[in-house]
Every structure is written in structure tokens, then in C-alpha cells.
N, C-alpha and C positions, 0 to 999 in steps of 0.2 A: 760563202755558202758551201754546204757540206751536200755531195752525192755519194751514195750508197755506191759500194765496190761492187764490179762482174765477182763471178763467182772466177774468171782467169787471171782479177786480180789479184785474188785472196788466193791461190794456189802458187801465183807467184810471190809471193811474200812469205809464204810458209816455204817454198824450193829454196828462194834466196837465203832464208836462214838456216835452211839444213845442208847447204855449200860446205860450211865448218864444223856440222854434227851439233845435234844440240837435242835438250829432252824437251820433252811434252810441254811442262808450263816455260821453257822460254820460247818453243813456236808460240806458242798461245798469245805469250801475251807480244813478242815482238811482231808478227803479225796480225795486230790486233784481233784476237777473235774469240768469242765464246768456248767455253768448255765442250758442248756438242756441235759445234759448228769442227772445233778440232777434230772429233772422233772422226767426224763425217768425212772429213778432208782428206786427212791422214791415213784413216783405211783404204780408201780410193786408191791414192797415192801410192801406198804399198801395194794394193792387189794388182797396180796396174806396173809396177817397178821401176816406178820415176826415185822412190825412196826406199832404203833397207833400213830395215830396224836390227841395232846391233845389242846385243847385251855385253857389257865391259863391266858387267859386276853383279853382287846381287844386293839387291835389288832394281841395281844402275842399268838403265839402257838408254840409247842416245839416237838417232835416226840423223842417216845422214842423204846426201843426195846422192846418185847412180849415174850413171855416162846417160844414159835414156833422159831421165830428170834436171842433167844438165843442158844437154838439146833440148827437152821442152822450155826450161829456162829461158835459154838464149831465144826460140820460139815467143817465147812469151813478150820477155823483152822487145822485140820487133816488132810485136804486131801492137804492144803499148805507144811505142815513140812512134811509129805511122798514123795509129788515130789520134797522137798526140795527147793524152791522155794526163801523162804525167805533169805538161806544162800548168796544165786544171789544180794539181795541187799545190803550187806554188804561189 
């Protein structure tokens, strides 16, 4: 049986993959989520400086995680494995 993610989980799955920098459609799709559910996220994220959006080219830009966004990270992670959360997907 399938439960619907926090919205803390779906931010951390977009952090954990922007650890190593990465563009739009592979946050999207490695944490699984919608086209506007990305926008939504990902603006946050940046207005709030857990992630920088870099441009390495043109038309190339890549978004990667911040020292901020890696303490929310690890944040995040802790508060997953205390309500135990993650043992549910296995």
C-alpha cells in the first residue's frame, strides 16, 4: 500500500538530488514529481537559499544544493528516520 509524501518529503528528495547538481527534468523526474509541483518547489527552495541555480552554459543551468540546504537536508533526514518513515517504504 502506497501513502502520499509530506510535502518534507518531496523537498527532500529534490535536496538529495541537487547534492551533485543536476537540471530540472532530472529533479523531476528522480524525485518523482510533477512538472508544477517542480516549479512550486524549486522556487521556494531558491527564494529561500537551501538551492542556487547556476547557469554553465547557454542554455545549460543546473541547480545545485547550498550549505543552508544541506543542514535542511540532514534536518530533514532526522526528522524522517525518528518517525520512522522510511522503514514504510520498504
Amino acid at each position: 500500500m502506497h501513502r502520499r509524501r509530506s510535502n518534507i518529503e518531496i523537498i527532500g528528495d529534490m535536496l538529495r538530488v541537487g547534492t551533485n547538481g543536476a537540471g530540472k527534468t532530472e529533479i523531476m523526474y528522480s524525485a518523482n514529481m510533477s512538472y508544477s509541483q517542480l516549479q512550486k518547489y524549486l522556487g521556494m527552495l531558491i527564494s529561500q537559499g537551501f538551492i542556487d541555480r547556476l547557469e554553465i552554459g547557454n542554455p545549460v543551468v543546473t541547480y545545485h544544493l547550498t550549505e543552508r540546504g544541506a543542514a535542511l537536508l540532514k534536518s530533514i533526514d532526522t526528522i524522517l528516520d525518528v518517525l520512522d518513515f522510511r522503514n514504510d517504504e520498504q
